[in-house]
N, C-alpha and C positions, 0 to 999 in steps of 0.2 A: 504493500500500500504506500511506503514512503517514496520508495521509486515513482509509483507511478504519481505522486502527488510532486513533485520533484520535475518531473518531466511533463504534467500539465504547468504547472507555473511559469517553467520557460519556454512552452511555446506562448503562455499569456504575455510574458516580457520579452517576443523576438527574443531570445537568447538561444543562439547555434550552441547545444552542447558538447559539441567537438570542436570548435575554434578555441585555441590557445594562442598566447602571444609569442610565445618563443617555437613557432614551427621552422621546419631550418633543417637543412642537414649538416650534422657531426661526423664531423672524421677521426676522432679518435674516443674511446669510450671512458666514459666520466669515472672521478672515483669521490673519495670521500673529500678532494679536493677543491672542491665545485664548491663546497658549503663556504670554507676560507676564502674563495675568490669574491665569491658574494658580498660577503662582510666587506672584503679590499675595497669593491667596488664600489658599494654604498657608503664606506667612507669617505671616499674621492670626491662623489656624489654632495656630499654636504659640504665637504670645502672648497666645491668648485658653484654650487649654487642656493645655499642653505643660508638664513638668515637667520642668527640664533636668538637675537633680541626680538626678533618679531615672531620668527615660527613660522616664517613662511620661504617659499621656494623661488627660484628666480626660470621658470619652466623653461622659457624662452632660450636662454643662455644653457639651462641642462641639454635640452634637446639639440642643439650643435656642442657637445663638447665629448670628448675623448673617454671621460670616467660614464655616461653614458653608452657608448660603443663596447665599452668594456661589460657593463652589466646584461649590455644584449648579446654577447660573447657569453657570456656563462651562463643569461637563462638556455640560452640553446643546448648548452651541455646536459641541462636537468633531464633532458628526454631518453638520457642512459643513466641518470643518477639512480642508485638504489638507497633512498631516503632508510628503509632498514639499517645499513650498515652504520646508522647515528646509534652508539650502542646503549647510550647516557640520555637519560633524562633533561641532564642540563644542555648538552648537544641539541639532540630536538627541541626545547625550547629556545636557544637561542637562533638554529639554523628555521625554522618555521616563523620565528616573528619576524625576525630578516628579510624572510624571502615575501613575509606579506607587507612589509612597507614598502620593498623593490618592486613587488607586481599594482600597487596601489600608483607609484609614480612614475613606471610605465604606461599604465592603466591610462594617466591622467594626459600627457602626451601623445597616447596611439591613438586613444578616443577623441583628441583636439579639445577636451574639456576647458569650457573658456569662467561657468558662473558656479557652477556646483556641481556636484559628483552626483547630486540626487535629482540632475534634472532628465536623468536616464534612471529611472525604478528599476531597471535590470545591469544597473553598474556593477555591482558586487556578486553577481553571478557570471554578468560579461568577460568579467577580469579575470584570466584566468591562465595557468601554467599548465605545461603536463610535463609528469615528474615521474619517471621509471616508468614510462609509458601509460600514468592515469591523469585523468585532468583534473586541476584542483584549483577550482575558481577562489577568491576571497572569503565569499562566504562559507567556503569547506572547509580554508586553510583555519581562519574563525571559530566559527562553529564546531566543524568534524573535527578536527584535529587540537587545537589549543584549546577550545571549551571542553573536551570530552566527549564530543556527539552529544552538546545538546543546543535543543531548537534554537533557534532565530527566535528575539522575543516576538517580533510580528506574524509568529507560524506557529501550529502546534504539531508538528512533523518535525523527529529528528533531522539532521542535514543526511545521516550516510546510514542507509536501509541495512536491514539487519544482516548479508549478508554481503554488502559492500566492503572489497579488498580493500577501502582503502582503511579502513575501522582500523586495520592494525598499526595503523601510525597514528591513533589518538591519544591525546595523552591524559593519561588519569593519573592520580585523580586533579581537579580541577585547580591552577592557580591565581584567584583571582586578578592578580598583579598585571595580569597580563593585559588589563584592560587601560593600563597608563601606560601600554607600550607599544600599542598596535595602533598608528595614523593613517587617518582615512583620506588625508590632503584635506581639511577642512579648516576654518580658524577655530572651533573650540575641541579639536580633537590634540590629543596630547605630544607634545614636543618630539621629532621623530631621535631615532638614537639608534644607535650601533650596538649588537649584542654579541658575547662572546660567551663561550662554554663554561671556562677557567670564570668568570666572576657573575655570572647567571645573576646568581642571588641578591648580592650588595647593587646589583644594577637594577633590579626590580624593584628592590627598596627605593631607590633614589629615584627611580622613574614615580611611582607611587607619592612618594613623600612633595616629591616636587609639583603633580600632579595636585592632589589635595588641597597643596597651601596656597595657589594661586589661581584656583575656583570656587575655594568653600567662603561663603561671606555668612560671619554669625551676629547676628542682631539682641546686643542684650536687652534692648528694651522691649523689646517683642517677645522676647526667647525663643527666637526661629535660628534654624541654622538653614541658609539656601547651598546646595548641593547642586554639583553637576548631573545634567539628567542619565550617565551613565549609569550612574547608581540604583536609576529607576528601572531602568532597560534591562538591567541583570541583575537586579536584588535575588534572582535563585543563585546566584553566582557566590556574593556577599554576605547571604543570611536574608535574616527578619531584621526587623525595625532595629534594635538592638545592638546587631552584629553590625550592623552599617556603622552608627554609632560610634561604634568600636575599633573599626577602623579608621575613622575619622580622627577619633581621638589621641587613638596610637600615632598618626602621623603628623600631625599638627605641631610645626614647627614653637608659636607662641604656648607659653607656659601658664598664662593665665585664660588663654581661652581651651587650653586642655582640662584645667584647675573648671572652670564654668561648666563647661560640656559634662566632665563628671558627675557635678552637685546635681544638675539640671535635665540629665538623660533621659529621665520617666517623663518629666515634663514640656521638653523642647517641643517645637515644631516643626517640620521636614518641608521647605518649599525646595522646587529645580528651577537650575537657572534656565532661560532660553537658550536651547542649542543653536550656533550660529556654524551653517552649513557649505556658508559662503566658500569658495577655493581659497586654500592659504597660498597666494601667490603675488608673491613682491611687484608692487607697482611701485614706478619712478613716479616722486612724485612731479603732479604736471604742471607746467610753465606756461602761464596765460602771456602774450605779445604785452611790451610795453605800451604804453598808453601814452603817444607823441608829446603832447602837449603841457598838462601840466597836473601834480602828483593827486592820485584818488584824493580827495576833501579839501585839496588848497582852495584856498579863497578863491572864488571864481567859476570853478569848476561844474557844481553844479547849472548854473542860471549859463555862465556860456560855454560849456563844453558839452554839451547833451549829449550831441554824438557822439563823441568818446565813450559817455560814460555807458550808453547803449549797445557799443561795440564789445566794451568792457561785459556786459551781463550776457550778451551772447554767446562771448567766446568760454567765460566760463559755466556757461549753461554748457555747453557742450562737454567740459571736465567734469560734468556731476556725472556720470555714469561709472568713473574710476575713482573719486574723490569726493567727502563733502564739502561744503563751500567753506572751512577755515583751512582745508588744505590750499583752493584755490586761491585764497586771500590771503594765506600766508607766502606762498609762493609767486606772488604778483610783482613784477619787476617792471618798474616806472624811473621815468629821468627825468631831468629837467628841462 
């Protein structure tokens, strides 16, 4: 039944379920080196186009560049990889979250995605690898494999039918952590990062801790704490009421809203913030034409520069599609 509910869905969402990104012919057969390469790649990746203060990508500049070529050089290799031979726990956690924020930023490239990843409802099925000869779109690598096989919160169907090969690369039991580490290219999805075997663990912490402290807003006069809506999405992930709580608290950098959060836990109240879906992708910011004559508000300007100043609202009407208008008013460059 999950199969075929699996296979009605994506003929509902156009979704080819044999198109992979990496189809290709290989000339030499992969080993367990393909995983190390990946990482290299995606390293390269962030310091050829990653912005770390903002968290967003610079697409444009990844898609001509070198550490790109290279990551499309080793998905190709996945199609002899035997994901089995990761023998460690921590292996398959680090080479699976890897390879889902590499096929996420492929994904976002192949598909020309210009406003959000969710303006195609079949993106995270679309996006997909094949890997020792199986296909493993996002939502598998997600769900089937890093959750455990279990549902999509918006489904009540496993991802990988009970007798789907690929179940043996699931990983149980479940670590939540994993959900401050997997970027969907969005702005409120969590900061992307490079994962290795040898430090798995202290990496999941810091991704987690980091993740927590710079979405959770607590309101003492209200006694609400507002939460990232992941929390919501996969509270079977996290626990009950509680255990969220709990994690919360455990990670929360300030000592005095740890100290509150404790006193206050039976009592708080749980709002989510809005998830913002938007592409995390680095825009320059834009440069309105100086304005000849004489500076925005000098004396005059109004009563006899109209035109100008009409030219002026035009040109940055047209910035508002990349920019709100204190970007374009901060970046207005006038002479005398």
């Amino acid at each position: 039944m999950t199969r075929l509910l699996n296979q009605l869905l994506d003929r509902a969402l156009r979704v080819d379920s044999d198109a992979v990104l990496n189809d290709g012919s290989v000339t030499v057969s992969s080993n367990g080196q393909v995983a190390a390469d990946i990482k290299r790649a995606l390293t390269m990746l962030k310091a050829e186009a990653y912005d770390e203060k903002s968290a967003t990508f610079d697409y444009a500049r990844m898609r001509a560049s070198d550490p790109y070529r290279a990551l499309r050089d080793c998905t190709a290799r996945l199609n002899t990889f035997d994901p089995g031979t990761l023998t460690t726990r921590e292996k398959r956690l680090a080479f699976w979250i890897n390879l889902y924020n590499a096929l996420i930023l492929d994904a976002v490239i192949s598909f020309n995605v210009r406003e959000s990843v969710t303006r195609d409802l079949g993106f995270f099925r679309r996006a997909a690898y094949r890997v020792g000869g199986m296909r493993f779109s996002a939502d598998d690598i997600e769900h089937g494999v890093l959750r455990g096989n279990r549902h999509h919160p918006l489904l009540p169907f496993s991802q990988f039918a009970r007798h789907d090969p690929r179940l043996a690369f699931s990983i149980q039991p479940l670590d939540p952590r994993i959900h401050a580490a997997l970027n969907c290219a969005s702005r409120s999805c969590p900061p992307i990062a490079v994962y290795d075997a040898e430090h798995i663990d202290p990496q999941l912490d810091w991704a987690m801790r980091g993740f927590v402290n710079t979405t959770t807003r607590i309101d003492l006069t209200h006694r609400s704490v507002e939460l990232s809506p992941i929390f919501k999405w996969y509270a079977v992930d996290f626990g009950e009421r509680e255990s969220v709580l709990d994690w919360i608290a455990q990670t929360l950098e300030d000592a005095n809203s740890r100290e509150w959060l404790a006193e206050n836990r039976a009592r708080v109240r749980i709002k989510y913030a809005w998830y913002n879906w938007s592409l995390a992708v680095k825009i320059e910011p834009p440069i309105v034409d100086a304005i000849p004559v004489k500076r925005l508000g000098a004396p005059g300007f109004w009563r006899d520069d109209k035109t100008n100043f009409l030219a002026f609202l035009t040109r940055a009407y047209r910035e508002l599609s990349q920019a709100s208008w204190e970007t374009v008013l901060g970046n207005l460059r006038t002479k005398d």
